[in-house]
Every structure is written in structure tokens, then in C-alpha cells.
N, C-alpha and C positions, 0 to 999 in steps of 0.2 A: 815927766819922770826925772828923777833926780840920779845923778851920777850914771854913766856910762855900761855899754853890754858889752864884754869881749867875744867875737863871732871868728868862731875856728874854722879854719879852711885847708882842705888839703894844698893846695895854690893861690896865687892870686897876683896879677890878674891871670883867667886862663877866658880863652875866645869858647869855649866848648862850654862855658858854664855861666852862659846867658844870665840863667835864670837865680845864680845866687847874687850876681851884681845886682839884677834889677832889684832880689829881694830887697838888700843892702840900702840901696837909693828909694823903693820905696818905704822902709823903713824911717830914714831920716826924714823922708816929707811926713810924715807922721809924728815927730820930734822925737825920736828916738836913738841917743847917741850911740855910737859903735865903736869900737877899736876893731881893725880886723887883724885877725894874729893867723898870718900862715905858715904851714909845716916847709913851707918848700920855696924858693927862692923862685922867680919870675921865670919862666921857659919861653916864652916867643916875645918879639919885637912890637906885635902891633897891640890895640887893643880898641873895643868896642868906644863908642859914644856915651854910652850908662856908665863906664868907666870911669870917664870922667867929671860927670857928675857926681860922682860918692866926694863928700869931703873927709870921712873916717880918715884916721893915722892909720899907718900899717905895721905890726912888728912882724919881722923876720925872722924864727926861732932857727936853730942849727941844723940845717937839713941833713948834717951826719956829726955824732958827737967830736970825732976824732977833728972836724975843723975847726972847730972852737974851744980846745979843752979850755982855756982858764974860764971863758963865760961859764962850762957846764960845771964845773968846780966851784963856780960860785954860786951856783943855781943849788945842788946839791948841797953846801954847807947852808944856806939859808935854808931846803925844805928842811934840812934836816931838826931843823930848831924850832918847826912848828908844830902847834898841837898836833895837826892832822896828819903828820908824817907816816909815824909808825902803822896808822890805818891804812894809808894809801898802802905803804911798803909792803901792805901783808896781802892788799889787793893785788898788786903787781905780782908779788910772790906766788898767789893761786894762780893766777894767770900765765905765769912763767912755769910752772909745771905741766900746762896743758898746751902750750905754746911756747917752746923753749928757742926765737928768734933774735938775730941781730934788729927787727923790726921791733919785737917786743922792747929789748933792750933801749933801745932810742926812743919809743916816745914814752919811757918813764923819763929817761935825760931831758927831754924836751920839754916835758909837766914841771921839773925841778926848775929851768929857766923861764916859764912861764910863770912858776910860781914868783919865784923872785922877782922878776922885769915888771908884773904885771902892774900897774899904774894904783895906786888909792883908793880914786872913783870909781871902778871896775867893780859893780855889785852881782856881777853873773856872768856867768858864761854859756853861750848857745856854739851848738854847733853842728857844720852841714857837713853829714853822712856821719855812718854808726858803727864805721871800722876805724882805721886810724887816728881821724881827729877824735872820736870819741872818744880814746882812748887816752888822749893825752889831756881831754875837759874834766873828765873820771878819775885821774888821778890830781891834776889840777886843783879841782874844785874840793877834792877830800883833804889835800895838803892844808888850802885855805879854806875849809870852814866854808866854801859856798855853792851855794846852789847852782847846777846846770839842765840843760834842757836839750834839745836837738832835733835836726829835719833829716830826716830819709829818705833815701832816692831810689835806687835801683841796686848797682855792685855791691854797695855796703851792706845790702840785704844779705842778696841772695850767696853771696860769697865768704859771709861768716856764718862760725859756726854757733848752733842753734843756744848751748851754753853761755857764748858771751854774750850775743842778743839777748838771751832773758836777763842776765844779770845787769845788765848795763838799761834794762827798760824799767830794773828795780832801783837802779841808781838815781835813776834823772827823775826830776820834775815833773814834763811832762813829755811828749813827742809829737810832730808831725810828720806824717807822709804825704808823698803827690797822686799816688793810687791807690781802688780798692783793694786791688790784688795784694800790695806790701802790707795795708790796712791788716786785712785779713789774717794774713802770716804774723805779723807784727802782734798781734793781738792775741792771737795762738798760744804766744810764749810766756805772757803776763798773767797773772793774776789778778792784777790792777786793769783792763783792755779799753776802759774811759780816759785812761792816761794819754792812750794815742789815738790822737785823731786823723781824718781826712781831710787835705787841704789841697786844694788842687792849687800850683804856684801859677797856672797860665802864664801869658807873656802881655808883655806891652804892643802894643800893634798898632799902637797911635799912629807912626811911623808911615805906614803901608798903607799905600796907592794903588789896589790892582789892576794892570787893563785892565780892559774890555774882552771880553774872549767868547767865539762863535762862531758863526759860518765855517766855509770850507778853510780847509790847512791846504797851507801854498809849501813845499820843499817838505824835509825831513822832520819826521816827530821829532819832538827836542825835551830828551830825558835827560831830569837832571836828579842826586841824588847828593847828601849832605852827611856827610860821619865818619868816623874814626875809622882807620881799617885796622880792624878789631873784629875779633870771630865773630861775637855777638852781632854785629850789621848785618853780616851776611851777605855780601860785596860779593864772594865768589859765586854766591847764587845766581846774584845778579849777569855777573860776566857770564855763568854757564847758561843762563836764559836768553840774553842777547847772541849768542851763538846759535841759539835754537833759531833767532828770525834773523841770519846773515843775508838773508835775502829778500827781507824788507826793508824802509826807509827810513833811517832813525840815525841819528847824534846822541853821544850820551855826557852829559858833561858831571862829573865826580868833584867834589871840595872836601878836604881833610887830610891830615896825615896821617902815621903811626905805621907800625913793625910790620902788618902786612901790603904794605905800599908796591915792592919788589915783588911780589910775590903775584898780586892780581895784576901788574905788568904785564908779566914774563905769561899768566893765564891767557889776557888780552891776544899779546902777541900770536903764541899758540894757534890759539880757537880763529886769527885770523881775520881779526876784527879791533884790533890794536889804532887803525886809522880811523876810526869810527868814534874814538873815544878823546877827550879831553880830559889828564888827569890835575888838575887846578893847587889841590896844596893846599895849604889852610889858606884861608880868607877871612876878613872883615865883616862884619853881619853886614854893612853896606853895597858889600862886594859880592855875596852869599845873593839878596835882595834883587842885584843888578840879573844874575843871572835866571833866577826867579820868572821874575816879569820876561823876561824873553823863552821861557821855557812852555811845555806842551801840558808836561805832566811831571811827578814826581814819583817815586821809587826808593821805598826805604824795606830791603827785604831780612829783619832783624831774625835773629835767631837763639836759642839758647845755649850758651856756651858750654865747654865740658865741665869749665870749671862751676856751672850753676849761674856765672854772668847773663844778665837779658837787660837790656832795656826798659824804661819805666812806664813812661810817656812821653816819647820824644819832642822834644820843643820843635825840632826841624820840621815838625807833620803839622802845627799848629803855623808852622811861619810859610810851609807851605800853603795851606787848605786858605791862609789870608790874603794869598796873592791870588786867590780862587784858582787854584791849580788842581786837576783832580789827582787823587795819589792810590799810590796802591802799596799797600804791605801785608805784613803778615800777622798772626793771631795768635802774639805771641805776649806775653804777660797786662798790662795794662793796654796796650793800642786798641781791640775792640773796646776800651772805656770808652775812645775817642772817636774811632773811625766806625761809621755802622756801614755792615756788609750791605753792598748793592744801595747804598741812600745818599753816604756822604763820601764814600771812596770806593776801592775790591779789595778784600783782605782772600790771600791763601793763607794754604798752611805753612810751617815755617819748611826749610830743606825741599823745596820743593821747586825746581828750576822751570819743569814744564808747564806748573801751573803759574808760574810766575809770568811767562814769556807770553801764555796766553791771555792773561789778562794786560797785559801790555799789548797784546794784537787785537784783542777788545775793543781798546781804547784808539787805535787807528782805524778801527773799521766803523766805529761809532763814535762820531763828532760829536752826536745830539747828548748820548750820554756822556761824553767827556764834560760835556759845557753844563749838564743837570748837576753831575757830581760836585765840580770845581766851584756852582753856587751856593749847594745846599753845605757844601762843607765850610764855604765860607760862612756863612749864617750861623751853623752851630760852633763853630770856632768864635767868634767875634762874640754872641749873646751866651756862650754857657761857659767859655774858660778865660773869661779877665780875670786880670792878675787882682785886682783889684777890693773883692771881697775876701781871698785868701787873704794879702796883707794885713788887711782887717783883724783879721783874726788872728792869725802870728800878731800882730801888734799887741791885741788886748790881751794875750797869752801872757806875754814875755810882761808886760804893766802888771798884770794881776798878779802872778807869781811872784816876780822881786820885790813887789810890795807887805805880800805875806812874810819873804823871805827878811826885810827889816824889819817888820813889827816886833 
């Protein structure tokens, strides 16, 4: 492939989004150059091993116009003198009367310095999720004259509104999602519904070594659970489920941050059960891995948020079920894609603490099926979700189109 794909990202690097770096790196093993262009300036210290294997350049657009005016002054005098200007403007304009935001506002400013900044060889542009950044590829690419495309994940769905999804799936090229569920909805909105396809992104899990895991448990079950405290996990379930068995034998070890961190604390505390628990903080996927292998089981109790936010298919259930951990969640947008009830994991329902606590008592009073689950999910984890035929295909997407798109 000749000349380079610019790949928009809300962040980068971020440790919570595994699976766009690995996309990234397994792209380039494929020969496929990239620029990565993020909306948002680096937020944590550490960062993954996939990290730094990407060799991509990164631009840094203005994560708020008012810090850089003369960049965005110059951004803006250049779209302004492009063909594709006044079409973008009048997009952004519809846009901005149904969405009248300081966010709208900024990533037209940010499309204007991409426009400008954006390198020569730059024949496309892709990008991951279908709110923000696409917003900024969509006027971008209409400024200059080129084609874009896009992957879909979870929030970006479910948390805009139904208007800019269709319009923005008449914009693009083509799209991918990671489930059927977003497939379905996704599909709903278009006209076109061949445009967007299924692609599951799986993970790399070359990585992972899992014990050995059987016989009797010696000490406390050791629950470990991975994600954002963010409504959507549904963390306080969790905490109000572990309250329900105060009086059985269990650790629980938590990795992630975010706004309700304080908040399932002070719950902890409460319910009385605050020494039981280890709250960890973001971590390392090496570090995430360490605590894996020494855990019982896993516990992701997701849920639907007010705002419409869920979860897709969580990579944490796939990097779990690898270390052959049996897991248990809930049945809530994509996860029965992944998790089959009673074969490869237990799903309940989602807000549901009693049924959650029980199926965590389930699993200490039944070794034999902890240790049936924690295999059979390794099996179907490892033989149906490698990353590996998805990039396939993202790959031969992104070739086929920008080739159309020079002819």
C-alpha cells in the first residue's frame, strides 16, 4: 500500500484500550503505515508492551482550542481555502443546531488543524469509535477531499444519538464493529447495512501462560475483577454482593480507576468488608496478568448505564477466561456473545447483587465446576476470538478502499 492511513483516536497511549494498540501493531505487521492522530494529550505514566512496538508517528491535535489559538488560526485559515470547506461547514452547521456544544465547537477546530498539519502521504483516514473522533475524521476528510472509514465499540454507540449514527454511517466508506449486538443496531440506521460489518478484534494472548488449576483450594477464594469505576461495570453490585457472603472466605482484588473510585471505598467500608478488599489502581497488563494467575476466579458485573453506556465485549473476560479463570458476569449487551451460560462461565442478570453473590458461592462450593468452566473458556477464548483473522480483514478493508479511493 502506498502512502500512509491517519488512525484517530480519542487518546493515546491509554492502558484501557488494549485492543486499539494491538489493532495499530498488528496492522503494521501487515505493511500498513499509520500516523496516529489523537484528540487528547497522554493521561497516565505507564504504558503496555504493544505500545511499544507501534513504530506510527503521533500528532497531538489541541485538546482545547483556547490552548493553542495561533495553531487553530492557522488551521482554520488553511480549511478555509479548501474545496471541501464550505461542505464540511454546512455539516458542522446541521450538527451544531441539533447539538449546540463547547464539544461540537472543538472538534470542528480540531478537523481545521488536522486538516492543515495533516502530512501529503496521508490517503485516509480511519477511525476508532463513532462519536468524537468521528466527528473530527467527517469533517476532516470532507475539508480534504478524502475518504474515511471507522471501528465501533461500545459508548460511541450506545451514547449517541440515533441522527448522527445514521448520518455519519452515510459518510464513511465503510465500518467495523466488535459485536453482533452494535452490528445489529448499527445496521438498523443505514440504508447501506453491507457497509458495516462484524469483526471481532480478540486479543493477542500469545503472552499467557496459565497455571495449572484443580484440586481442592487451600485459604480464601481470590476474586479478582478488572475496569473503570464507571456505572457501566457495575462494581457497586459487586461490593453489595460481597456483603451478602461477609461470612464466607474470599479476597477480592480490583485494578482501575476513575470518578467512582471514592465512592465504592466509603460502600466497602460501610458494608464492613473494606479489609477484604484490595483496591490496586490502574495497572500494567503485565501487572493485571501477575494478579490473574494467582486468582480463583473473575467477576465483571457490567451493567447498563443511565446514560445508554454498556459495555461491548470486554477484553478483560477474554484475558481472563486465557488464564483459564472461571468468570462470572452479567447478560448484558455483547458478553453472552462470549460467555455461554453454565459451559464457559455463569452470567446473571445485570443489577442483580443476590444473584451475583450466589453465583460466586457456586463457585466455592464447586471446585469441579470452577476448574470445567476456567477450561472450556479457555478453549473457546483461544480457538474462536484471535485477533488475528479480524486484522485480516480490517487490513484487506482499508487496501481495498484507498485503492478505489486513487483510481
Amino acid at each position: 500500500m502506498t502512502g500512509r492511513i491517519a488512525i484517530l483516536v480519542k487518546g493515546y497511549p491509554r492502558l484501557s484500550e488494549t485492543f486499539i494498540a494491538q489493532e495499530i501493531a498488528g496492522l503494521e505487521d501487515r505493511g500498513i503505515e499509520q500516523l496516529i492522530v489523537s484528540l487528547r494529550q497522554p493521561q497516565e505514566g505507564k504504558r503496555h508492551p504493544v505500545h511499544e512496538r507501534i513504530k506510527a508517528d503521533i500528532l497531538y491535535l489541541p485538546e482545547y482550542l483556547k490552548d493553542d489559538p495561533s495553531r487553530v488560526k492557522a488551521g482554520r485559515d488553511f480549511a478555509e481555502g479548501q474545496p471541501g470547506y464550505e461542505q464540511a461547514r454546512a455539516i458542522f452547521e446541521a450538527d451544531l443546531k441539533r447539538d449546540n456544544t463547547a464539544n461540537r465547537h472543538r472538534r470542528f477546530g480540531q478537523a481545521c488543524v488536522l486538516a492543515h498539519e495533516l502530512p501529503a502521504d496521508i490517503g485516509w483516514l480511519h477511525t476508532h469509535y463513532l462519536h468524537t473522533p468521528a466527528s473530527v475524521a467527517r469533517y476532516a476528510a470532507t475539508i480534504l477531499g478524502l475518504g474515511w472509514s471507522f471501528s465501533a465499540h461500545a459508548k460511541d454507540i450506545w451514547t449517541s444519538e440515533a441522527w448522527e449514527l445514521s448520518e455519519k454511517l452515510g459518510s464513511a466508506a465503510f465500518g467495523v464493529t466488535c459485536t453482533k449486538a452494535n452490528l445489529d443496531y448499527l445496521q438498523s440506521l443505514t440504508s447501506e447495512p453491507e457497509r458495516v460489518e462484524l469483526v471481532y478484534h480478540g486479543l493477542d494472548l500469545s503472552e499467557v501462560r496459565p497455571p495449572e488449576r484443580g484440586g481442592e483450594r487451600s485459604g480464601p477464594l481470590r476474586i479478582v475483577s478488572v475496569g473503570r469505576m464507571v456505572e457501566k461495570k457495575g462494581f457497586g453490585d459487586l461490593v453489595r454482593a460481597l456483603a451478602r457472603l461477609k461470612d464466607r472466605d474470599w479476597r477480592f482484588d480490583h485494578v482501575g480507576g476513575g470518578a467512582l473510585t471514592k465512592t465504592l471505598q466509603a460502600q466497602a467500608e460501610k458494608a464492613g468488608i473494606a479489609d477484604r478488599i484490595t483496591w490496586h489502581g490502574t495497572r500494567t497488563r503485565r501487572e493485571v496478568f501477575d494478579l490473574l494467575r494467582e486468582a480463583d476466579c473473575f467477576v465483571l458485573p457490567s451493567r447498563i448505564a443511565k446514560s445508554g453506556d454498556r459495555d461491548g465485549l470486554p477484553n478483560v473476560l477474554m484475558e481472563a477466561q486465557a488464564h483459564r479463570l472461571p468468570v462470572i458476569s452479567t447478560k448484558v449487551s455483547a458478553i453472552p456473545e462470549f460467555v455461554e451460560d453454565g459451559r464457559t462461565g455463569l452470567l446473571v442478570e445485570e443489577r442483580d447483587p443476590k444473584a451475583l453473590a450466589e453465583a460466586i458461592a457456586r463457585l466455592m462450593d464447586d471446585p469441579a465446576l470452577a476448574t470445567r468452566l476456567g477450561q472450556a473458556g479457555e478453549e473457546r477464548t483461544r480457538t474462536r476470538f484471535s485477533p488475528e483473522p479480524g486484522l485480516d480483514r480490517v487490513a484487506e478493508l482499508l487496501r481495498a478502499t484507498k485503492k478505489r479511493a486513487a483510481a
